[in-house]
C-alpha positions as CSV (number, residue, x, y, z in Angstrom):
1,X,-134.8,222.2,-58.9
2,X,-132.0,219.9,-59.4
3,X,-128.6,220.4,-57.9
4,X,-125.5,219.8,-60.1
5,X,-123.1,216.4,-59.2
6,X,-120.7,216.8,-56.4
7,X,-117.3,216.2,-58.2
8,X,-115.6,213.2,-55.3
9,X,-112.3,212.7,-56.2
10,X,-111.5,208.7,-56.3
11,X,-108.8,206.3,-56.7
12,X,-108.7,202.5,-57.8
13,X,-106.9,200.6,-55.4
14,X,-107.8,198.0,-58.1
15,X,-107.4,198.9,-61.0
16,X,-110.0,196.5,-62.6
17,X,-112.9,197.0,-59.6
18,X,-115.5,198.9,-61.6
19,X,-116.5,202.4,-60.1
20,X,-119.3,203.1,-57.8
21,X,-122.5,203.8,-59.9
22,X,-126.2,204.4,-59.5
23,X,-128.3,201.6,-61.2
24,X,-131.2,204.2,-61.5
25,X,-132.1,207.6,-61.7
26,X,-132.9,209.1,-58.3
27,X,-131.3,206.4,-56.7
28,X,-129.4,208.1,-53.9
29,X,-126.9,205.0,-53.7
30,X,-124.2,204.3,-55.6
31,X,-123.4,200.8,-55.5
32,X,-119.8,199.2,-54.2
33,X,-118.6,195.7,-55.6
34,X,-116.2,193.3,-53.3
35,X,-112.7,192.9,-54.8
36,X,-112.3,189.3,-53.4
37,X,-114.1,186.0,-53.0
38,X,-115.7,185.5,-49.7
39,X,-117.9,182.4,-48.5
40,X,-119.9,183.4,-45.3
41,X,-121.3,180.5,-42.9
42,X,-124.3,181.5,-40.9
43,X,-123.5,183.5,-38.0
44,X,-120.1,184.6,-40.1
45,X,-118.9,188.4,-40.9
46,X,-115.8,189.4,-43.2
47,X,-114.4,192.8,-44.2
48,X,-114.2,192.9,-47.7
49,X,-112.2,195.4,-49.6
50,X,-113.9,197.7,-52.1
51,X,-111.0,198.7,-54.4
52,X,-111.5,202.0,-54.3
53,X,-111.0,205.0,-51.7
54,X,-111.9,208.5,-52.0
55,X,-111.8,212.4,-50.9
56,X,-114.2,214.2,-50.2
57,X,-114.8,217.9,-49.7
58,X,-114.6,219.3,-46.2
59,X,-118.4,219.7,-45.1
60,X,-119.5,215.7,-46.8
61,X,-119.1,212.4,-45.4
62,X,-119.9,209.0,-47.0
63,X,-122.1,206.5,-45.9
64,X,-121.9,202.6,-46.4
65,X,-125.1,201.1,-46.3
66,X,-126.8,197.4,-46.8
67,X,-128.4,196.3,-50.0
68,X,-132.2,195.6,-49.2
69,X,-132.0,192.8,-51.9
70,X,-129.4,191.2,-50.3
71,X,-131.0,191.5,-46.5
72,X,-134.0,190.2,-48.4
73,X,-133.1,187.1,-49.9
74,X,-129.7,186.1,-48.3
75,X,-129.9,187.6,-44.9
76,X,-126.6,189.5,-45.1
77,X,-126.4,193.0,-43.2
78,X,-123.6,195.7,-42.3
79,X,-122.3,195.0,-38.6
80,X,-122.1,198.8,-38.5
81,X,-124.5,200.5,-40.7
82,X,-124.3,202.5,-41.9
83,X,-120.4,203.1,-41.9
84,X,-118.7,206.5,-42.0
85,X,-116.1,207.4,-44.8
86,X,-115.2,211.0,-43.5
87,X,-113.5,213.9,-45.4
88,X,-110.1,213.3,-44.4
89,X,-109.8,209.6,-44.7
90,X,-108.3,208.7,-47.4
91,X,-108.0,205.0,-47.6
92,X,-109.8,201.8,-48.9
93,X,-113.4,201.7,-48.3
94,X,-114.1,198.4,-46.6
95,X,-117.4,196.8,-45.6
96,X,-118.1,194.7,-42.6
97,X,-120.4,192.2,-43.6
98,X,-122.5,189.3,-41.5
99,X,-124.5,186.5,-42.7
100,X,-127.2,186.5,-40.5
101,X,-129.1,183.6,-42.8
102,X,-129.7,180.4,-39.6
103,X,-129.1,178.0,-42.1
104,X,-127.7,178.9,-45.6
105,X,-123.8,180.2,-46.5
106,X,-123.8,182.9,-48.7
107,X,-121.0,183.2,-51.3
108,X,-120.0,186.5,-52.8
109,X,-117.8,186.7,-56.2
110,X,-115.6,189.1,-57.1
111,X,-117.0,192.2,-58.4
112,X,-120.3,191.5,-56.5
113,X,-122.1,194.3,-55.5
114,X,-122.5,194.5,-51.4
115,X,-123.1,198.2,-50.2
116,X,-124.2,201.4,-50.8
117,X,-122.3,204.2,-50.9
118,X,-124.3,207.6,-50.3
119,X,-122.5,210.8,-50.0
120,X,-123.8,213.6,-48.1
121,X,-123.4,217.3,-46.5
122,X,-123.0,217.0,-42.9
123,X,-123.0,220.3,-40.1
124,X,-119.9,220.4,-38.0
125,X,-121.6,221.6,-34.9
126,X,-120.1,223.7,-31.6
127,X,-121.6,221.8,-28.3
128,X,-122.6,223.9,-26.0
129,X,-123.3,223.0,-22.2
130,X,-126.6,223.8,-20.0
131,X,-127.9,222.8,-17.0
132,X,-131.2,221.7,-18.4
133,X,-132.6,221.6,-22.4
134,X,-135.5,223.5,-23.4
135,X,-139.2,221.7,-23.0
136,X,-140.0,219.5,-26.2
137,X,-143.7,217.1,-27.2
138,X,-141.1,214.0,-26.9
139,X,-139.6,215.0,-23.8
140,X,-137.4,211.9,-23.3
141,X,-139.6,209.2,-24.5
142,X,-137.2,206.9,-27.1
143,X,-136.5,203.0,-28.1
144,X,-140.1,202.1,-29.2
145,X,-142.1,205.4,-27.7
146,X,-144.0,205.8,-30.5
147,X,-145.2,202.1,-30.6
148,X,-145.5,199.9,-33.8
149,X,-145.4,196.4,-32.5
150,X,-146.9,194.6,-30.0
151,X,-145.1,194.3,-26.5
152,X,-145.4,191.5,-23.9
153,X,-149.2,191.0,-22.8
154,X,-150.6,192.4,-26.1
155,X,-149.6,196.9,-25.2
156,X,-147.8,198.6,-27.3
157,X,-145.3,201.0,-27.5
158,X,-143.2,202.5,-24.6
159,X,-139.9,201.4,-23.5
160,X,-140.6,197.6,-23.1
161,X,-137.8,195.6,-24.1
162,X,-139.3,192.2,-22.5
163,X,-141.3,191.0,-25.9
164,X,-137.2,191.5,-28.2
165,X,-136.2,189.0,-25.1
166,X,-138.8,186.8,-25.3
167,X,-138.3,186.7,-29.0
168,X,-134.6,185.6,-28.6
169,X,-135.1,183.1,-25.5
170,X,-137.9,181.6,-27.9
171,X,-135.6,180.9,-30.5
């Protein structure tokens, strides 16, 4: 069963930027282009303006996330992805971008794209205080209890942080 289109409401700051748009169906992205020329050394960020801001509905928030293409060949992530457009704000969309690339700048032209914009319904929640939280199979187990890479002296999983540090001292 396939939902109908959320109608978002949006303004062209520029008025040449093209809109957001999903380059396929099922894609649950729509892509945002820069508005201005950046060069980014390795190691650099920018914040570079969409053109476009929008409104949404009480009950939805946007999210601004990377391009895997982009992480992929050029190294460039979202210092905080994914970002959060919420209901009320109504300004420019901006994206904080690094180049995390050792040795290569990476240039972006105007009307690149550089983000992802996905829109979605989010709770608005009442928090309510106990003294303790009800039993769970996770209990409190977190950051790399499930395993999926190998730790310092060949274990895996559990909270061991000392192979990320060797990885950075080893650098």
């Amino acid at each position: 069963m396939t939902r109908p289109p959320l109608n978002v409401l949006i303004r062209r700051v520029d008025p040449d930027v093209p809109l957001p748009s999903y380059e396929h169906p099922g894609d649950a992205g729509a892509d945002l282009r820069t508005t201005e020329s950046c060069e980014l050394r390795p190691g650099e960020r920018a914040v570079l303006p969409t053109g476009v801001s929008i409104a949404l509905p009480e009950g939805y928030a946007a999210f601004v996330h990377p391009r895997s293409g982009l992480a992929a060949r050029c190294g460039v992530a979202l210092v905080n992805a994914p970002g959060t457009v919420d209901a009320g704000y109504r300004g420019e969309i901006k994206v904080i971008v690094v180049n995390l690339d050792p040795r290569e700048t990476v240039r972006f032209e105007r009307f690149d794209r550089i983000a992802q914009l996905v829109v979605q319904q989010v709770e608005k929640v009442r928090f309510q205080e106990v003294a303790e939280l009800p039993e769970s199979a996770r209990a409190e187990g977190g950051f790399g209890s499930t395993g999926g890479h190998a730790a310092v002296g060949g274990t895996t999983g559990g909270n061991r942080y000392a192979a990320v540090v060797s990885d950075r001292e080893g650098q």
